[in-house]
C-alpha positions as CSV (number, residue, x, y, z in Angstrom):
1,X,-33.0,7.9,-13.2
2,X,-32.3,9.6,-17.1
3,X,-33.5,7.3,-19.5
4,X,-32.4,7.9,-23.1
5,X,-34.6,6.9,-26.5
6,X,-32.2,7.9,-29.4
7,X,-30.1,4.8,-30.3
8,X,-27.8,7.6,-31.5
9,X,-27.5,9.1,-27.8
10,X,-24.9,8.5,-25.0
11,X,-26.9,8.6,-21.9
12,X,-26.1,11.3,-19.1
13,X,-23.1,9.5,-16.4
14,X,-24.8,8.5,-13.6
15,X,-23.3,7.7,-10.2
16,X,-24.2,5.5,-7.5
17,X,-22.4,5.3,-3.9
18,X,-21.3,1.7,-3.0
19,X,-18.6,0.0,-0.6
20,X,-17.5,3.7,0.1
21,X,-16.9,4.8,-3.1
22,X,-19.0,6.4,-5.7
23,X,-19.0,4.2,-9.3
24,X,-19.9,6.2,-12.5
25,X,-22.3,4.2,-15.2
26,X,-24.7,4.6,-18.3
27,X,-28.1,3.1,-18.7
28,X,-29.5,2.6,-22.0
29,X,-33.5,1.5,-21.1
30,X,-34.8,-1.7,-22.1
31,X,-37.4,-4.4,-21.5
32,X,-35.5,-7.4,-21.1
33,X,-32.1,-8.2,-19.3
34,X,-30.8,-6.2,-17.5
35,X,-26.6,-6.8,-19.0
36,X,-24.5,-5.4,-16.9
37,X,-21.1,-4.5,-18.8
38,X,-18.0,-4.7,-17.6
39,X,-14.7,-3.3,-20.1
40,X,-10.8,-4.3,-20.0
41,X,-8.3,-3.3,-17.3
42,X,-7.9,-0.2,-18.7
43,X,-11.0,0.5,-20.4
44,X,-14.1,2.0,-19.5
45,X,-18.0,2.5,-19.9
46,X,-18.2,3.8,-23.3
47,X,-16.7,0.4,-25.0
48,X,-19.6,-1.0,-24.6
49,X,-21.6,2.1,-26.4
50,X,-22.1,0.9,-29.5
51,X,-23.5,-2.3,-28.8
52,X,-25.7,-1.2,-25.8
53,X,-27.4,1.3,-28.9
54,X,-27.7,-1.8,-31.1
55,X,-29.2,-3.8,-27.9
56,X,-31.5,-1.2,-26.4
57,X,-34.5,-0.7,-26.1
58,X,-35.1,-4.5,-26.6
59,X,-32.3,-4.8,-23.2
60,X,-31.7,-2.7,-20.5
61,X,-28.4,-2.1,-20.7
62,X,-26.0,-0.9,-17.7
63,X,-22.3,0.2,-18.7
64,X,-19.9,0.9,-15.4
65,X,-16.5,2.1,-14.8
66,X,-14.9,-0.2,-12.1
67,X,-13.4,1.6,-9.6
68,X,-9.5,3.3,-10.9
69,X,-11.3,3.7,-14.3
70,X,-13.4,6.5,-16.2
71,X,-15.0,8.6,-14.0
72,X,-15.6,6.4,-10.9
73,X,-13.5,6.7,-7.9
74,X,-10.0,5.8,-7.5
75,X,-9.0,4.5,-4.0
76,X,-6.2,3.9,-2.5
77,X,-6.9,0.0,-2.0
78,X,-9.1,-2.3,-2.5
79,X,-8.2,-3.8,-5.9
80,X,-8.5,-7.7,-7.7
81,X,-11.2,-9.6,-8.5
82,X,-12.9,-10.3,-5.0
83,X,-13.3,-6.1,-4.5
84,X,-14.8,-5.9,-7.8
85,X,-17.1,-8.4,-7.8
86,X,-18.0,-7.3,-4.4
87,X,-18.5,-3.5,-6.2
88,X,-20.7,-5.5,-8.9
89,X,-22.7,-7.2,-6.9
90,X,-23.2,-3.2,-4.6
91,X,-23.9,-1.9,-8.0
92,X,-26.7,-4.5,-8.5
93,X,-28.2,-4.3,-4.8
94,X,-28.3,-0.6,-5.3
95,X,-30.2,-0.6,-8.8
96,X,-32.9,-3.4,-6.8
97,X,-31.3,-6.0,-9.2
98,X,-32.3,-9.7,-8.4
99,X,-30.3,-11.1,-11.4
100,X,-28.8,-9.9,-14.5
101,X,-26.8,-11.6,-17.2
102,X,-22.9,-10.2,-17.0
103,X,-20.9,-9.1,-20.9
104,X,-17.4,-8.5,-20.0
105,X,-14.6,-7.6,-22.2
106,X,-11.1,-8.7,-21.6
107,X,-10.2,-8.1,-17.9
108,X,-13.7,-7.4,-17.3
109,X,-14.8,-10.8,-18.4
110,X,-13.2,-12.3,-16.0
111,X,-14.5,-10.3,-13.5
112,X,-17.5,-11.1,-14.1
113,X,-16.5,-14.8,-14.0
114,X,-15.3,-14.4,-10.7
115,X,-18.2,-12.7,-9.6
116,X,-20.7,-15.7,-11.5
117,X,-18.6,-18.0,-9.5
118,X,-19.2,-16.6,-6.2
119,X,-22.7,-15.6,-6.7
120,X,-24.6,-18.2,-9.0
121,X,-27.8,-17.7,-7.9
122,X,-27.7,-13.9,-9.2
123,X,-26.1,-14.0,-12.4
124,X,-28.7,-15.6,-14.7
125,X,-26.0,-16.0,-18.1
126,X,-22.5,-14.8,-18.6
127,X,-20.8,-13.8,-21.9
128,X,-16.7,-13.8,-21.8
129,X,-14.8,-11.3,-24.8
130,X,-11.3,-12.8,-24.8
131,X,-11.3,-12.9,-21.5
132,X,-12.9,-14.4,-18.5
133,X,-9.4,-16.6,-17.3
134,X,-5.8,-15.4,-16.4
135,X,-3.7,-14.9,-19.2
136,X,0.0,-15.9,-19.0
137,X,2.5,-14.4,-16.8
138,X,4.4,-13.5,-19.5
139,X,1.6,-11.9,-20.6
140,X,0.6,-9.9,-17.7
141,X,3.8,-8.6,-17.3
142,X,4.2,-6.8,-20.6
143,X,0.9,-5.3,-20.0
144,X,2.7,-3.0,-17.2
145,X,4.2,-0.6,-19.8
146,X,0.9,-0.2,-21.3
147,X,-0.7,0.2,-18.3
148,X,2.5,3.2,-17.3
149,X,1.3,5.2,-20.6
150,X,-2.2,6.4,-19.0
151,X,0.2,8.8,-17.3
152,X,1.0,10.6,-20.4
153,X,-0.1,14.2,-21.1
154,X,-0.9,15.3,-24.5
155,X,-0.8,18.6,-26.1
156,X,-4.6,18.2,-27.6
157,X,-7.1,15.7,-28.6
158,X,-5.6,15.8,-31.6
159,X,-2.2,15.2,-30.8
160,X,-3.5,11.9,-29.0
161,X,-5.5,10.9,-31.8
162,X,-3.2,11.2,-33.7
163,X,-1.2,8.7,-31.5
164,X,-3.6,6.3,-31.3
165,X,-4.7,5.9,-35.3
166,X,-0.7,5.3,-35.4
167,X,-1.3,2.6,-32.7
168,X,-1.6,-1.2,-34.8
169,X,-4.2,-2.7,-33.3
170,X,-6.7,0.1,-33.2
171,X,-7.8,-0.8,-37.0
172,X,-10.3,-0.5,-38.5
173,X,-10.6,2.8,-37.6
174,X,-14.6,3.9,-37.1
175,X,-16.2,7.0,-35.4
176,X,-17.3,4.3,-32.4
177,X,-13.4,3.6,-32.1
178,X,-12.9,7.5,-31.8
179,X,-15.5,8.1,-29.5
180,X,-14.1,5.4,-26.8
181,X,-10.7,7.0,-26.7
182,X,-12.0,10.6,-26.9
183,X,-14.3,9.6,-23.6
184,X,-11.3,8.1,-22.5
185,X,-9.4,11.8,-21.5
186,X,-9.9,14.6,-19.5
187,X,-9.2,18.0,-21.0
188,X,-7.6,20.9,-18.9
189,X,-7.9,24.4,-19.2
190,X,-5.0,24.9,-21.7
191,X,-6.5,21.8,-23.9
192,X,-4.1,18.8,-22.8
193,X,-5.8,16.0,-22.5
194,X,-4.7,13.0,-20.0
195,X,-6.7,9.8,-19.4
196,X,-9.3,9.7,-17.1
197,X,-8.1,6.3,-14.9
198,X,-5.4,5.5,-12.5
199,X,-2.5,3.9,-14.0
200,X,-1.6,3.5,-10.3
201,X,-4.8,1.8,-9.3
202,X,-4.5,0.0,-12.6
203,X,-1.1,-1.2,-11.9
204,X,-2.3,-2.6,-8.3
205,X,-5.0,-5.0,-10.4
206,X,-2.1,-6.5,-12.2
207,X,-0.2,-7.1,-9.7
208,X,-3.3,-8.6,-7.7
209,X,-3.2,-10.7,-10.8
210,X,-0.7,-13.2,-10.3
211,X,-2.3,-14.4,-6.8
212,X,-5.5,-15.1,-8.6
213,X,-6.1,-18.2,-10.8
214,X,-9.6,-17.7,-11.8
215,X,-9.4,-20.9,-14.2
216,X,-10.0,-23.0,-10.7
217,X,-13.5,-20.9,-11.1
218,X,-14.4,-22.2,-14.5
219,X,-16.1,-25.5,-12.8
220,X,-17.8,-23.2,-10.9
221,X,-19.7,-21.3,-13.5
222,X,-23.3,-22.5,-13.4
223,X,-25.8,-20.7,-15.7
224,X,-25.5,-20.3,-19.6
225,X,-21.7,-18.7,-21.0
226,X,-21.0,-17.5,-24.1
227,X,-17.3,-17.2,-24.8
228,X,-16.0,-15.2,-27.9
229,X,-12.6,-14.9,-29.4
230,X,-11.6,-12.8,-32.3
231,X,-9.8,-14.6,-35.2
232,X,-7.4,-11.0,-35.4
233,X,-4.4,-11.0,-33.5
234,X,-2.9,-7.5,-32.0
235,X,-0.3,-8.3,-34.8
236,X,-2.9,-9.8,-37.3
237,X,-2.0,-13.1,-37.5
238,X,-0.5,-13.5,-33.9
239,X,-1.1,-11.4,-30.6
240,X,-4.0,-13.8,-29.2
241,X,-4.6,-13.1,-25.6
242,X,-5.4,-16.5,-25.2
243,X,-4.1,-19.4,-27.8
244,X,-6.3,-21.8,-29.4
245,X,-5.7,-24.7,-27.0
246,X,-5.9,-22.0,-24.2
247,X,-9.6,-21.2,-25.0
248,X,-10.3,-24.1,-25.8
249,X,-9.1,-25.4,-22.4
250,X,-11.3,-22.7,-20.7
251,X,-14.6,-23.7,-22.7
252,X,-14.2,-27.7,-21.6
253,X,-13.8,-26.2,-18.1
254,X,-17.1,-24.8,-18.0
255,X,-20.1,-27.1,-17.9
256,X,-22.6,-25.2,-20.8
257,X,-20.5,-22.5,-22.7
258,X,-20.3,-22.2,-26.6
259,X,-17.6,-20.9,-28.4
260,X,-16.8,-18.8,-31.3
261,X,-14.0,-17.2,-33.0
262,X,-15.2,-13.8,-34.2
263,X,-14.2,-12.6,-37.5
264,X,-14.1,-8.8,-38.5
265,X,-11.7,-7.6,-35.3
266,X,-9.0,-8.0,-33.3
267,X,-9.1,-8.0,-29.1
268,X,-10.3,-4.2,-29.2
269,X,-12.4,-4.0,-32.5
270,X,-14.4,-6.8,-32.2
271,X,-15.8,-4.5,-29.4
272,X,-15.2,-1.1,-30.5
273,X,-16.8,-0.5,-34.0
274,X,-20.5,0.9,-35.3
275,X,-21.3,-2.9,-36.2
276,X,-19.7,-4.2,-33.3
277,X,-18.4,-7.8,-34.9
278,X,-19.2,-9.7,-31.7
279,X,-22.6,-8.0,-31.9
280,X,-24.7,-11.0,-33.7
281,X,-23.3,-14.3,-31.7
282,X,-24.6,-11.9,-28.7
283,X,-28.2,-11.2,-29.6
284,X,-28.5,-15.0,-30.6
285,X,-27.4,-16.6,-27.4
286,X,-29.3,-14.0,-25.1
287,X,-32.2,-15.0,-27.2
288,X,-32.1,-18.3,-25.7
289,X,-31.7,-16.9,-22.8
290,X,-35.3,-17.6,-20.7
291,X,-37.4,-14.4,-21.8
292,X,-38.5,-13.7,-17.8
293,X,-39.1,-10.1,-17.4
294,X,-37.1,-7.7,-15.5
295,X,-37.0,-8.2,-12.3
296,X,-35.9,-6.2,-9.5
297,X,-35.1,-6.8,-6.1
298,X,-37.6,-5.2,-3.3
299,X,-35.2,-5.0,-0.4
């Protein structure tokens, strides 16, 4: 397995084959953890790229594509929560993982919730970015169109940067920022660029979305959970994925979870920035974390 020592390095993609399907991942080494990372529906490894290089060498950190994003494998079938926390928990077996502590962003977060829920006794603690509940129908549903736009070509990488500094929520801009959506597309022989997930397998986690109601799993959630919320709207003062009494709501639901509204970023800059904002309430609460070594499973 590639190990990496430069904090300034993106490690080499690395692929492992579970549940039939082959997921793609980075691994930044580390002594303690290991986090596995998990980004939003239509994100992928290299949100998490910044902080990993902040946490590492101190954490091992592991960064996957779930399966439809990045550069794992995009089935047919086999989408909502229960097949991707079945994929996580693969992903773990496969690595010899006996437990791990679970940072999800968005519609990863509550993946990883799901997946906590269902397997308590492997996920040691659990931190939830905006996420880790289902948002509002309403909510859900204008996320299609968004969703529908990972089928765009463009020109050049510059004709889709371009696009996306134009885009309202993607501010402050940073060279983390433009490294995500660069590592985002795939590049052709005449220099268009088109993302690298499935809008189609995308779409089929949405829709999966409204016959899930993963606050019932809240009660559920046993070990330590961190849940962060960026003041920022995607409109600056409004945009919340989740309201205040909507978070707030989810925190009571879980028995030992602290909360705290993030200042310096909205839903996609709290996570994607050299200084990711998010970055300190992190390190603190996996610092309380028991300091047991890395373990690993032998069969």
């Amino acid at each position: 397995m590639q190990r990496i020592d430069s904090r300034s390095s993106i490690p080499q993609t690395l692929h492992l084959d579970v549940n039939g399907i082959s997921l793609a991942y980075h691994d930044w080494p580390g002594e303690r953890g290991p986090l596995i990372c998990l980004s939003s529906i239509t994100g992928h490894k290299g949100s998490f790229t910044a902080l990993a290089q902040h946490l590492s060498p101190q954490y091992r950190v592991l960064s996957l594509d779930l399966r439809g994003r990045g550069e794992s494998d995009k089935p047919a079938d086999g989408y909502g929560f229960a097949y991707h926390a079945r994929d996580i928990i693969a992903f773990a077996d496969s690595l010899h993982l006996d437990s791990f502590t679970l940072i999800g962003h968005s519609f990863g977060a509550t993946a990883a919730s799901y997946t906590a829920s269902l397997q308590p006794s492997r996920v040691q603690a659990l931190v939830l970015m905006d996420g880790g509940a289902d948002p509002k129908a309403e909510n859900l549903r204008a996320m299609y169109p968004t969703v529908r736009r990972l089928n765009k070509t463009y020109k050049s990488m510059e004709e889709y940067l371009a696009a996306q500094r134009a885009v309202a929520y993607f501010k402050p801009w940073s060279s983390s920022l433009e490294q995500y959506l660069r590592d985002d597309m795939s590049i052709s022989a005449d220099g268009s660029v088109r993302s690298r997930s499935d809008a189609v397998a995308i779409e089929r986690d949405l829709d999966m979305h409204f016959w899930d109601n993963v606050w019932l799993n809240a009660p559920a959630l046993l070990c330590n959970v961190l849940f962060l919320r960026p003041q920022e709207g995607l409109l600056g003062a409004t945009g919340h994925v989740f309201t205040d009494e909507e978070a707030s709501k989810l925190v009571k639901l879980i028995p030992t979870c602290q909360y705290f509204k993030v200042p310096g970023g909205n839903h996609y800059t709290m996570l994607l920035q050299d200084d990711p904002p998010v970055l300190p309430y992190i390190k603190k609460f996996l610092e309380q974390i028991p300091a047991t070594p890395m373990k690993e499973r032998t069969a």
